[in-house]
C-alpha positions as CSV (number, residue, x, y, z in Angstrom):
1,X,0.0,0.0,0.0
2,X,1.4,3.5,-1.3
3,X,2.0,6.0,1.5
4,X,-0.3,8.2,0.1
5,X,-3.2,5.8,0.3
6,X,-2.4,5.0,4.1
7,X,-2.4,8.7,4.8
8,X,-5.8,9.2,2.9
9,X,-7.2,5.9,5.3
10,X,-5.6,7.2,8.1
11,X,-7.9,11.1,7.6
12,X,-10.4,9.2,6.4
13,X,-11.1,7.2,10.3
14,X,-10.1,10.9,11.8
15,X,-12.7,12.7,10.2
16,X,-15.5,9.8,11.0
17,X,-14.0,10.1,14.6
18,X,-15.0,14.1,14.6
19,X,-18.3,13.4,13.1
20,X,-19.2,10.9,15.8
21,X,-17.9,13.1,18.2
22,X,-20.2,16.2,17.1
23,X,-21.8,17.8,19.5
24,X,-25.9,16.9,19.4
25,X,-27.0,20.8,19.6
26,X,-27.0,23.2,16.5
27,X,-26.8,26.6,17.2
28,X,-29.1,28.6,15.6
29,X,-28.1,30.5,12.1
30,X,-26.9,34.1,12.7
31,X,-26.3,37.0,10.0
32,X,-23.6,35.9,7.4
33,X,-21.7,39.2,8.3
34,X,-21.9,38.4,12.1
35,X,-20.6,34.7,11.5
36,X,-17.5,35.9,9.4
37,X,-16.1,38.4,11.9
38,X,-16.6,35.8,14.5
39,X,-15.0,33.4,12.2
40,X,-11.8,35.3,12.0
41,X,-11.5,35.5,15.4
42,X,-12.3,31.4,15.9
43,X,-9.7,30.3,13.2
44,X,-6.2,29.2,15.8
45,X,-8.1,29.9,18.7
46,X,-10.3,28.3,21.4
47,X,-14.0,29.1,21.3
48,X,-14.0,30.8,25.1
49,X,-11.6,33.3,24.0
50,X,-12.8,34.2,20.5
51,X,-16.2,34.6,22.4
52,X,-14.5,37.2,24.5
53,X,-12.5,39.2,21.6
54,X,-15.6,39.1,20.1
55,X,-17.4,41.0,22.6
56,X,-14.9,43.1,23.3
57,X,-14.3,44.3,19.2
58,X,-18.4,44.5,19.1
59,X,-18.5,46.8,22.1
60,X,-16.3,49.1,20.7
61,X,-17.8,49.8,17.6
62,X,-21.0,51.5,17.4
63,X,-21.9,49.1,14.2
64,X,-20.0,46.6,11.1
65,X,-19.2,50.1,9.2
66,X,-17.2,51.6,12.0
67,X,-15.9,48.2,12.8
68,X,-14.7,48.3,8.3
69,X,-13.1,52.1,8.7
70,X,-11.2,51.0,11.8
71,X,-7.2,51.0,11.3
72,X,-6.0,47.2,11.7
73,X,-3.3,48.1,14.0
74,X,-6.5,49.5,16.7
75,X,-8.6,46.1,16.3
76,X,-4.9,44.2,17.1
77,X,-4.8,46.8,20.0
78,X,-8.6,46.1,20.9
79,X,-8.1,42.0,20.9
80,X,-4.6,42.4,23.3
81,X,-1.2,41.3,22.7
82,X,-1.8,37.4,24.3
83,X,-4.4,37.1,21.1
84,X,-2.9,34.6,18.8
85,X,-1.8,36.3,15.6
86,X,-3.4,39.5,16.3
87,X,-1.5,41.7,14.0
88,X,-2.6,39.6,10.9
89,X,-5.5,38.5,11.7
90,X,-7.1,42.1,12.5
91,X,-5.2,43.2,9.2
92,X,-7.0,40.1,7.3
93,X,-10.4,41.2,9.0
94,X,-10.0,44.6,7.8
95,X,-9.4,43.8,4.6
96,X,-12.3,41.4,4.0
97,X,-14.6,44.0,5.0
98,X,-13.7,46.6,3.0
99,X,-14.0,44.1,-0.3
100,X,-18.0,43.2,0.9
101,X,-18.1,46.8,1.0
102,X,-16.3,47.6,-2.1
103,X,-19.0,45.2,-4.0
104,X,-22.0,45.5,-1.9
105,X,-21.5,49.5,-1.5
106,X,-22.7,48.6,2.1
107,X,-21.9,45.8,4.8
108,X,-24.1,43.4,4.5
109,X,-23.9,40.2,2.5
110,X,-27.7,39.4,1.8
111,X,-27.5,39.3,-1.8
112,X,-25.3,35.6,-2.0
113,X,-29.1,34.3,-0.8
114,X,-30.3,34.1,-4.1
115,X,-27.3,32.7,-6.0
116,X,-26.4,29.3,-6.7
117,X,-24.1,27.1,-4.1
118,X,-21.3,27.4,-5.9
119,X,-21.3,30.6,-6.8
120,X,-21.3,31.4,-3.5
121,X,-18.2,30.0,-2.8
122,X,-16.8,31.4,-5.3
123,X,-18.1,34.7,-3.8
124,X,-16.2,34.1,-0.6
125,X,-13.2,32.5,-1.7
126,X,-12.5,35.5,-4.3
127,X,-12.3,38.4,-0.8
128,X,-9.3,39.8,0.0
129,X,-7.9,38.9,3.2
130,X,-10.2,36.0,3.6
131,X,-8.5,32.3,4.1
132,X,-10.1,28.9,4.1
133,X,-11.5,28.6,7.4
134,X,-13.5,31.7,7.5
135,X,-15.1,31.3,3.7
136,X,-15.8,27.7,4.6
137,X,-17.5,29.1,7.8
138,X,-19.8,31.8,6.5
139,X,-20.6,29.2,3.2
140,X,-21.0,26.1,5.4
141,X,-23.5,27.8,8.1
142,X,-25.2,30.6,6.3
143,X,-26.1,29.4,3.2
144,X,-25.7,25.4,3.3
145,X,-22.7,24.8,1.3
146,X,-21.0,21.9,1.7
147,X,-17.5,23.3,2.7
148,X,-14.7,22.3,5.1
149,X,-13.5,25.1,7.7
150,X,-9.6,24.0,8.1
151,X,-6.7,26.1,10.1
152,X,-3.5,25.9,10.7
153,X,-4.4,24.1,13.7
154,X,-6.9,21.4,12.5
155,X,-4.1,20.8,9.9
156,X,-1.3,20.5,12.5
157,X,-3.5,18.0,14.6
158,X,-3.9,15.8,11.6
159,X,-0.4,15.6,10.9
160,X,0.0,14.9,14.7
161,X,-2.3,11.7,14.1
162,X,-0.3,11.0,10.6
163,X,-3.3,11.7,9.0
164,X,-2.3,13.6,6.2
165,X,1.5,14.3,4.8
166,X,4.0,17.3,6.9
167,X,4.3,19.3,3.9
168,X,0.3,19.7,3.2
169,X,-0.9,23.4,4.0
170,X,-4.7,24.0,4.9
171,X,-5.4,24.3,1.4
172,X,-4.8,21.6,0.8
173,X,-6.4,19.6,4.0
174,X,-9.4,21.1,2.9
175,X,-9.3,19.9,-0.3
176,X,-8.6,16.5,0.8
177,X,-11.8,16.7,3.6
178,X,-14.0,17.6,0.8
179,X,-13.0,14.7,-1.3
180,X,-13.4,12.5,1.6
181,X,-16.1,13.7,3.8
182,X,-20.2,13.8,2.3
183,X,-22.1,16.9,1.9
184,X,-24.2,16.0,4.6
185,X,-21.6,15.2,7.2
186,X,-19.7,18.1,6.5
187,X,-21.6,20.5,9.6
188,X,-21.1,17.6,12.1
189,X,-17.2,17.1,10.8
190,X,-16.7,21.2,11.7
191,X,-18.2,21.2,15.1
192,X,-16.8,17.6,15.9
193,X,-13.2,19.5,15.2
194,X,-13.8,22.2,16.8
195,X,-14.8,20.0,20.0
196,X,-12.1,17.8,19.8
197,X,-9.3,20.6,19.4
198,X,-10.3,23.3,21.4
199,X,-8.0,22.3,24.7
200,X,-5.8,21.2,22.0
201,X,-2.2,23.2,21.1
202,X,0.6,22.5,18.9
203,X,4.0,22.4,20.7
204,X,5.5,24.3,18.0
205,X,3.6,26.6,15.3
206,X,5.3,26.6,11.9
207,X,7.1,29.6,10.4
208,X,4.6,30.5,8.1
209,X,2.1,30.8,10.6
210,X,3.8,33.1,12.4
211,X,4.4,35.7,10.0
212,X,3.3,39.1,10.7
213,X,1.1,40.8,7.6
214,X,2.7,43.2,6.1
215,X,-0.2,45.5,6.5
216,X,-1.8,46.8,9.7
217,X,-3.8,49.4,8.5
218,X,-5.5,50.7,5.1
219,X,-3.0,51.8,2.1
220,X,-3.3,55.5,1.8
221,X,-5.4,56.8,-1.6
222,X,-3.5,56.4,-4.8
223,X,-0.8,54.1,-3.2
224,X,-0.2,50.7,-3.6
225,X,-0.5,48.5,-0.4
226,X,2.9,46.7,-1.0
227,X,4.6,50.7,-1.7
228,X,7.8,51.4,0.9
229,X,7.2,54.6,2.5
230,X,9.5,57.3,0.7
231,X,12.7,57.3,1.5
232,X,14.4,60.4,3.7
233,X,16.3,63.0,1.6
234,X,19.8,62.5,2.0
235,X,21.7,64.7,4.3
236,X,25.1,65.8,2.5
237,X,28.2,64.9,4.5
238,X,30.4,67.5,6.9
239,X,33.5,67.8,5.8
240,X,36.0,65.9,7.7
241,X,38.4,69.0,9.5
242,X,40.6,66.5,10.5
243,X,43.2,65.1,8.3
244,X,45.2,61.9,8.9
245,X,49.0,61.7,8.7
246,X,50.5,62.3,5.6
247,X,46.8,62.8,3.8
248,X,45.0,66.5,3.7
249,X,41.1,66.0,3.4
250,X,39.5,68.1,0.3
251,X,37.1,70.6,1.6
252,X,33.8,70.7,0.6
253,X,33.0,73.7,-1.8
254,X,31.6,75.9,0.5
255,X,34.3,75.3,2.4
256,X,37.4,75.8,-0.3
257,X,35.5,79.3,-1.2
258,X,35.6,80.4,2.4
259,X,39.3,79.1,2.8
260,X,40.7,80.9,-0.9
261,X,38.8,83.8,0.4
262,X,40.4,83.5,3.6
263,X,44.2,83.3,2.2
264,X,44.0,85.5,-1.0
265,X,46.8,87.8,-1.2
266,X,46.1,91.2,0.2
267,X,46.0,94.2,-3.0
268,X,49.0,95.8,-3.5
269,X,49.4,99.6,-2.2
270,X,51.8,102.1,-4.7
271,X,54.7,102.7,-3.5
272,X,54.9,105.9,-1.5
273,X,57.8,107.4,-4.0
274,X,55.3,106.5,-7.0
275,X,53.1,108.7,-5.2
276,X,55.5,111.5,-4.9
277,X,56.2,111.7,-8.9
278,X,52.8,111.6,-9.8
279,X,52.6,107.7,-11.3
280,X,49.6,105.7,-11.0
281,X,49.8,102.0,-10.2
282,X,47.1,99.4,-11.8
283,X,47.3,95.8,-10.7
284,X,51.0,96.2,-9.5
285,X,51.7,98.1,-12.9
286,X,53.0,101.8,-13.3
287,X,51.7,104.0,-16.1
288,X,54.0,104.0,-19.4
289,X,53.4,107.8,-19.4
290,X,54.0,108.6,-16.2
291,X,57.8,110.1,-15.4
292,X,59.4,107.1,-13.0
293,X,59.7,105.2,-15.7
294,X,62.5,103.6,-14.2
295,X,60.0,102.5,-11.5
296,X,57.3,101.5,-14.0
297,X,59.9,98.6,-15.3
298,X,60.2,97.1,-11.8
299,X,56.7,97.3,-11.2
300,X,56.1,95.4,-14.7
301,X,59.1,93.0,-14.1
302,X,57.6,92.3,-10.2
């Protein structure tokens, strides 16, 4: 038997396991809008404190619109620094709700009632900022789309069991559920999970799941979200004023016009016996005409 049949048995007794283990009461069906906020705060979390982020992001916000204009980096503030991933996961909520507003031109998601399953999911899957636990979720609850709501979490706990391979990513769990699992399992599969892992915690979280988002709050109008902020102007260099041994530093040109200016030669005064015979001196030169012309040679020849 290949090893990718044994890991395909081995999810497939995992996921009956949650089924079985599904909780016997349904909780009643809340607004699709409601259920994916608190879906982004369920996904790598235990339900007691998502319940408790939830209610403290809700009383904050006088409604869902305030909730969408909110910078990321106040919701992380809002949640606390012990929330797991709270920097990206606020950054990922923020940007989900502005793409229902962007199409919707208001927050509310009432219009995926009368379109077809799997256009639905199409309808979730294609936000920005939303992953596969939270469109499974909203698609799974609100509008009765078969779907399976994997995390990072749920993944890592079936690799624990050697139930799927280490290098498979939520993705592709959830592909691999939805092949396995039937349409009409698939509620009792997500709350059996979420049972069964809720005291549950990886020893370890992988790298990828601990990288920040590079975005905590909205990109500014007419800038790209990925654009580095503008770089400082550069501040030109002092000139060094000391020199090393052997080496004289050039100064910089304010600098050399200061220091010529400082050393120029001082103008030359005539000669007092120039004055006394009447010769003029121009730029350390006596006057052809004038009668020391003996004294008008020198001062050419100086």
């Amino acid at each position: 038997m290949s090893k990718t049949k044994q890991n395909m048995d081995g999810l497939k007794k995992l996921a009956t396991r949650l089924i079985k283990n599904a909780p016997s009461r349904h909780a009643a069906k809340v607004d699709p809008l409601v259920r994916l906020v608190r879906a982004f705060l369920e996904y790598d979390a235990d339900s007691a404190r998502a319940q408790a982020a939830e209610e403290r992001l809700l009383h904050s916000m006088v409604d869902y619109n305030e909730l969408r204009v909110t910078p990321a980096i106040e919701l992380s503030a809002i949640l606390g620094v012990r929330y797991p991933f709270a920097d990206s996961r606020c950054s990922a909520l923020h940007r989900t709700l502005q793409a229902v507003f962007d199409r919707e031109h208001h927050m509310s998601l009432e219009s995926l009632k009368g379109m077809k399953k799997g256009d639905v999911r199409n309808y979730l899957k294609t936000l920005a900022g939303i992953n596969p636990y939270v469109e499974a979720v909203v698609a799974l609850e609100c509008y009765d789309v078969p779907a399976a709501p994997v995390d990072m979490k749920l993944t890592l706990w079936l690799k624990s069991k050697g139930g799927i391979p280490e290098e498979f990513l939520p993705t592709d769990t959830q592909q691999a559920l939805e092949k396995l699992i039937k349409a009409t399992d698939m509620l009792a599969f997500y709350r059996g999970a979420r049972r069964e892992l809720d005291d549950w915690s990886p020893k370890v979280w992988p790298a990828v799941a601990k990288i920040p988002s590079p975005m905590l709050a909205p990109p500014v109008e007419g800038q790209a979200a990925s654009a580095s902020p503008p770089a400082a102007p550069a501040t030109p260099e002092k000139p060094d004023e000391k020199t090393s041994k052997g080496k004289a530093t050039t100064p910089a040109p304010a600098e050399a016009i200061r220091h010529a200016t400082k050393h120029a030669p001082a103008p030359t005064k005539p000669p007092k016996s120039a004055e006394k015979h009447g010769s003029t001196v121009k730029n350390g030169k006596s006057d052809k005409n004038s009668k020391g012309g003996k004294s008008g040679k020198a001062g050419k020849h100086a």
